[in-house]
C-alpha positions as a printed Julia matrix, in Angstrom:
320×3 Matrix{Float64}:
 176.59  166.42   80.74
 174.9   167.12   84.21
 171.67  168.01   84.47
 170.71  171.82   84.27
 166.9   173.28   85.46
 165.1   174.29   82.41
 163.34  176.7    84.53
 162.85  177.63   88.57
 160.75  174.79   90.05
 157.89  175.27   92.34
 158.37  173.27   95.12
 155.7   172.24   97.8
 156.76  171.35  101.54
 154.13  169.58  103.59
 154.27  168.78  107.54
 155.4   170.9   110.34
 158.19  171.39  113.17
 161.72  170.83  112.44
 161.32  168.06  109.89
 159.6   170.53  107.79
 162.42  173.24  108.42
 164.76  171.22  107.76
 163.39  170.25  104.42
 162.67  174.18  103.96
 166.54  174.81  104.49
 167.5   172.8   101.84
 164.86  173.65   99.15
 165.5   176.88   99.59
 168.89  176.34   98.02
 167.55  174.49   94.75
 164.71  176.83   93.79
 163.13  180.12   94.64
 159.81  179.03   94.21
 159.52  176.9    97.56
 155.65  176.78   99.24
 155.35  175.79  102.92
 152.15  173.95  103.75
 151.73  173.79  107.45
 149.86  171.97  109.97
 147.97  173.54  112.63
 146.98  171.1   115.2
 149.6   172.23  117.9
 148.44  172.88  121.09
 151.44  172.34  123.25
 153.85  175.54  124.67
 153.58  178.88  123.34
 151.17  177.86  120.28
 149.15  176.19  122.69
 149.05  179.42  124.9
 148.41  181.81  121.69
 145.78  179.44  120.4
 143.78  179.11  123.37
 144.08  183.23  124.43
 143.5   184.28  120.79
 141.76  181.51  118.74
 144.08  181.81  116.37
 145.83  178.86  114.55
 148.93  177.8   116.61
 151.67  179.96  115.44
 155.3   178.2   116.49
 155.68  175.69  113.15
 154.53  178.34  110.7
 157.44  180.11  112.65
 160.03  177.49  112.45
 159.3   177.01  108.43
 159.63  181.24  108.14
 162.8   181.22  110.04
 164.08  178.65  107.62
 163.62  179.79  104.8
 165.58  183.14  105.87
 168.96  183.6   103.51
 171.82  182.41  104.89
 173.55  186.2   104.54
 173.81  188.43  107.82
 170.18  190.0   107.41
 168.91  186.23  107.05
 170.43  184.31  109.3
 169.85  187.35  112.61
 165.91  187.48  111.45
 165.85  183.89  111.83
 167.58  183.9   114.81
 165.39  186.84  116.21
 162.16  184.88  115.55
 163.28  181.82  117.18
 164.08  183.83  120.62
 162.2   182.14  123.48
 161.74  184.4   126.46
 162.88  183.17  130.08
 161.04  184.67  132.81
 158.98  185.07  135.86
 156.1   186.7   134.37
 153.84  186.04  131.37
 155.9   186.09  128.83
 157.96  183.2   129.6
 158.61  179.92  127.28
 156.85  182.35  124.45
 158.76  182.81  121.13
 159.45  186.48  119.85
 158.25  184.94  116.56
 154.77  183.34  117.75
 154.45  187.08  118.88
 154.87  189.1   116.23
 153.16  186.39  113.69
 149.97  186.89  116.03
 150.45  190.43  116.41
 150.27  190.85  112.27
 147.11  188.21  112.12
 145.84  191.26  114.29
 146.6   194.1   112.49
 145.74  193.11  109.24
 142.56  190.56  109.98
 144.53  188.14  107.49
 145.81  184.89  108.22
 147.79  184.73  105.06
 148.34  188.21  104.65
 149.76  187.97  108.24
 152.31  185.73  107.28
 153.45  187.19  104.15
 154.09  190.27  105.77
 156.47  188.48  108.15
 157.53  186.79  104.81
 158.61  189.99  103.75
 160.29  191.22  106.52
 162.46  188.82  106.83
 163.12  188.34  103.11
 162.1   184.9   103.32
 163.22  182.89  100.39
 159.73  181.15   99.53
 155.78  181.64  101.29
 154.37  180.08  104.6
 150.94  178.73  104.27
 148.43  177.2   106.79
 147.46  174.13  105.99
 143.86  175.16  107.66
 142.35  178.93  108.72
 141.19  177.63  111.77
 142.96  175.53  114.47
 142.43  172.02  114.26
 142.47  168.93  117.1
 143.89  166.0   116.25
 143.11  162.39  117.79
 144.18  158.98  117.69
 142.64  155.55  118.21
 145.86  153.32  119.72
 146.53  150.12  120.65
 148.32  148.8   123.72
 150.74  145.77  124.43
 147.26  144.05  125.32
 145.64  144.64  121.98
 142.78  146.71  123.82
 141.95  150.13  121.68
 141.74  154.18  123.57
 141.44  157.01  121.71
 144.28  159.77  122.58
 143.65  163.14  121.98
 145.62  166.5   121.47
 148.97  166.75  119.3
 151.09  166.85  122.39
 149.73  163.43  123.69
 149.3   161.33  120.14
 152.76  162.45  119.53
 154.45  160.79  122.7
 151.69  158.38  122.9
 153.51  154.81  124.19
 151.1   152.59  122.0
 150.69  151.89  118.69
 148.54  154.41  116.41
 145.86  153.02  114.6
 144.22  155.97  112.55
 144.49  159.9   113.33
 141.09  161.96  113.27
 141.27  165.79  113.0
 138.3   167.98  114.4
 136.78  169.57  113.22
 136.36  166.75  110.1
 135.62  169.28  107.42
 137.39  172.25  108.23
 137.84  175.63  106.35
 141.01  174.82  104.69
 143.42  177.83  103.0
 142.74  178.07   99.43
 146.2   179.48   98.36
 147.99  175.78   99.97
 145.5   173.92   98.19
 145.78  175.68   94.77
 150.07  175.83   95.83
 149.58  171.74   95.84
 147.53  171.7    92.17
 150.61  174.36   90.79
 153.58  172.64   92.26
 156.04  170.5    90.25
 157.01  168.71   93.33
 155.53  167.93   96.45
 157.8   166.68   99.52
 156.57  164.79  102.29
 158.53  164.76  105.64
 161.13  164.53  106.99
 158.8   165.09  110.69
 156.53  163.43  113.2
 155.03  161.1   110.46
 151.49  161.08  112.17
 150.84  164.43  113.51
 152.87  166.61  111.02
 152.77  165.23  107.59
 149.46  162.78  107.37
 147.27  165.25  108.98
 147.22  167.12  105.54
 145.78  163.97  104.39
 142.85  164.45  106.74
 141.61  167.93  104.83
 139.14  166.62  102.45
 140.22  170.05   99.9
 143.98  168.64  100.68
 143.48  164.95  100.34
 141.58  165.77   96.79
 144.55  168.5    95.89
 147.43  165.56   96.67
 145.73  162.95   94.82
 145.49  165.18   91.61
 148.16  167.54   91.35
 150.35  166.04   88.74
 153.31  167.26   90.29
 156.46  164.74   91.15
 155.76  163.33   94.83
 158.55  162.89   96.85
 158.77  161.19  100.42
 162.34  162.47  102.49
 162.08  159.48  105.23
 163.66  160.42  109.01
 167.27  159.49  109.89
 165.75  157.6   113.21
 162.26  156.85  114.56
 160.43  159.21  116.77
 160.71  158.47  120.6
 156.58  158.1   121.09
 154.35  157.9   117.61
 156.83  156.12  115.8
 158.6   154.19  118.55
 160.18  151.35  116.75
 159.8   152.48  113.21
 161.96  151.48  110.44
 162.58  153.29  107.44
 159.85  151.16  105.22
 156.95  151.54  108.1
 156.59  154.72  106.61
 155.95  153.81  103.1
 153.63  151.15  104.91
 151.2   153.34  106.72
 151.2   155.48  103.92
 150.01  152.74  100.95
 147.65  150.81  104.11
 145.82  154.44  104.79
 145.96  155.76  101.13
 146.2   153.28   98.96
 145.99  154.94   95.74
 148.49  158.02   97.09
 151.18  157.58   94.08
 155.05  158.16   95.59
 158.08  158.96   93.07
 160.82  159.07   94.45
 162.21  158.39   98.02
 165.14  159.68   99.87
 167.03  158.2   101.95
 170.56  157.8   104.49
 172.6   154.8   103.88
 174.04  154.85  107.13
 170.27  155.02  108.63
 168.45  152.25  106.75
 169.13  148.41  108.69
 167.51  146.41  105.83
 168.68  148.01  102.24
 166.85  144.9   100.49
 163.22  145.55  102.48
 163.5   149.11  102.42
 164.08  148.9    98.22
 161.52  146.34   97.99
 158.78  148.26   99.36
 160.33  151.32   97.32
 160.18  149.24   94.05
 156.4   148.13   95.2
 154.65  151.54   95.26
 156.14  152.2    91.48
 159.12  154.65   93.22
 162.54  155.21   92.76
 164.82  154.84   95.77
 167.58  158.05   96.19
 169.85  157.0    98.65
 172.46  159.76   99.49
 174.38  160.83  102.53
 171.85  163.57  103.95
 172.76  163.34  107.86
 174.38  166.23  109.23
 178.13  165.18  111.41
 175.96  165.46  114.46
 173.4   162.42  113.69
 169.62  162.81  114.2
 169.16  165.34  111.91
 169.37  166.26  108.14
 172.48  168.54  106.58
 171.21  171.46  104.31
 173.71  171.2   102.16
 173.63  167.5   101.66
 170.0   167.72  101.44
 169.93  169.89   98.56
 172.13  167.36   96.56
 170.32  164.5    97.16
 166.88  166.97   95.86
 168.85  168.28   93.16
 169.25  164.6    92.36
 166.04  163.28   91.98
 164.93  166.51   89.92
 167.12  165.44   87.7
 166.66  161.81   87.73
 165.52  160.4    84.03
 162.33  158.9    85.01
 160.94  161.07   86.65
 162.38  164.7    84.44
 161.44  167.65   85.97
 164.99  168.61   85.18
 165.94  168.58   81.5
């Protein structure tokens, strides 16, 4: 007999951009109870423009992770399409999103960061809640090393993330920062937390940099799962394979526990290495077509499945 939910699951999503949404997409068909943790180190393009003008925390992935979680019905899929809308002009409003907008315009009217998003969260009858991962914008840098072994120290998001050399360690300023109390206590609740898919240094470790959220992911007891990228990032991850993930991860935080890891047949060179590493940091490898027909990126659907699987997977049993 397959595997039923004894109950809704709450679901964490930590990182940002498009590897988050896409993530977000396919959660959102499993369980109603999905929580968005967001980074907010952006400071490239619209965000970069809002963030600097306003002070606010960059708004364009807490965007991207609203507009995906939007139903797939008419009402859904125009909201999300709505937010998304990037203005082309000759004045000031061009390259700004329609969403980055109105998300600021709410942080005004209500003097609520969270609130601010919940009302978009409502308006679009969002299938889940949008959290920042901070309530203040953060700055992330990176020591690097070049082909000549000589270390620099990059800074911004928009630099470390097309950066040419290797990446050392990320920093985030400021070190201690005020982070949001609901993600944190989200983390503690949740029955599963995902990590990635997404830019592996500057979306999904920077939680990891938030002393609150480093203590919250070491504790929670909730299932960890890692969703590893299709194909390696042109810049930060230049070169990657699909265990240099699990590597940085157990060399920076050694005693960060992983479950369960998905991922792609079709994307993964070295099956043996990749389930070796798996099998060394106690996890169970989930490999599962997850690649949408156009390559790069993950299918919803497919997605789903392959989460649906590992919730239900015997040794780890959030699924009865």
């Amino acid at each position: 007999m397959a595997s039923v939910p004894a109950r809704s699951l709450d679901v964490v999503a930590l990182g940002g951009g498009h590897g988050l949404a896409s993530s977000l997409r396919a959660l959102r068909r499993v369980t109603p109870h999905v929580t968005a943790v967001v980074g907010v180190s952006d400071n490239g393009g619209s965000s970069g423009r809002i963030r600097e003008q306003f002070g606010v925390v960059p708004p364009g992935d807490l965007r991207m992770a609203l507009a995906a979680l939007c139903g797939d019905d008419t009402w859904g899929s125009t909201w999300a399409r709505v937010l998304q809308h990037r203005f082309s002009s000759q004045g000031d409003l061009d390259g700004h999103s329609l969403g980055n907008l109105l998300i600021t315009a709410l942080w005004q009217e209500s003097d609520d960061l969270v609130g601010g998003l919940d009302w978009v969260a409502r308006l679009l009858d969002a299938r889940g809640r949008v959290l920042p991962l901070a309530l203040e914008p953060l700055d992330i840098s990176a020591t690097v090393r070049d082909s000549g072994g000589q270390l620099s120290e990059v800074l911004g998001q928009v630099d470390v993330a097309t950066t040419t050399h290797n990446i050392e360690a990320i920093h985030l300023t400021p070190s201690h920062p005020q982070v949001c109390p609901e993600a944190v206590q989200a983390v503690r609740n949740a029955d599963a937390i995902v990590l990635g898919p997404g830019s592996w240094y500057t979306s999904v470790l920077t939680h990891f940099h938030v002393p609150e959220m480093f203590q919250a992911l070491h504790e929670t007891p909730a299932t960890r799962i890692l969703v590893l990228n299709l194909i390696a990032q042109s810049g930060e991850t230049s070169g990657f394979s699909p265990q240099s993930y699990l590597e940085v991860l157990a060399k920076a935080y050694p005693g960060f526990r992983i479950d369960a890891v998905i991922a792609d047949p079709k994307h993964v060179q070295d099956f043996d290495s990749l389930a070796q590493t798996v099998a060394g940091m106690g996890a169970v490898l989930e490999t599962c077509d997850v690649a949408a027909p156009e390559g790069g990126v993950h299918d919803p659907e497919l997605l789903a499945s392959a989460f649906r699987s590992v919730f239900a997977h015997g040794s780890i049993g959030l699924w009865q």
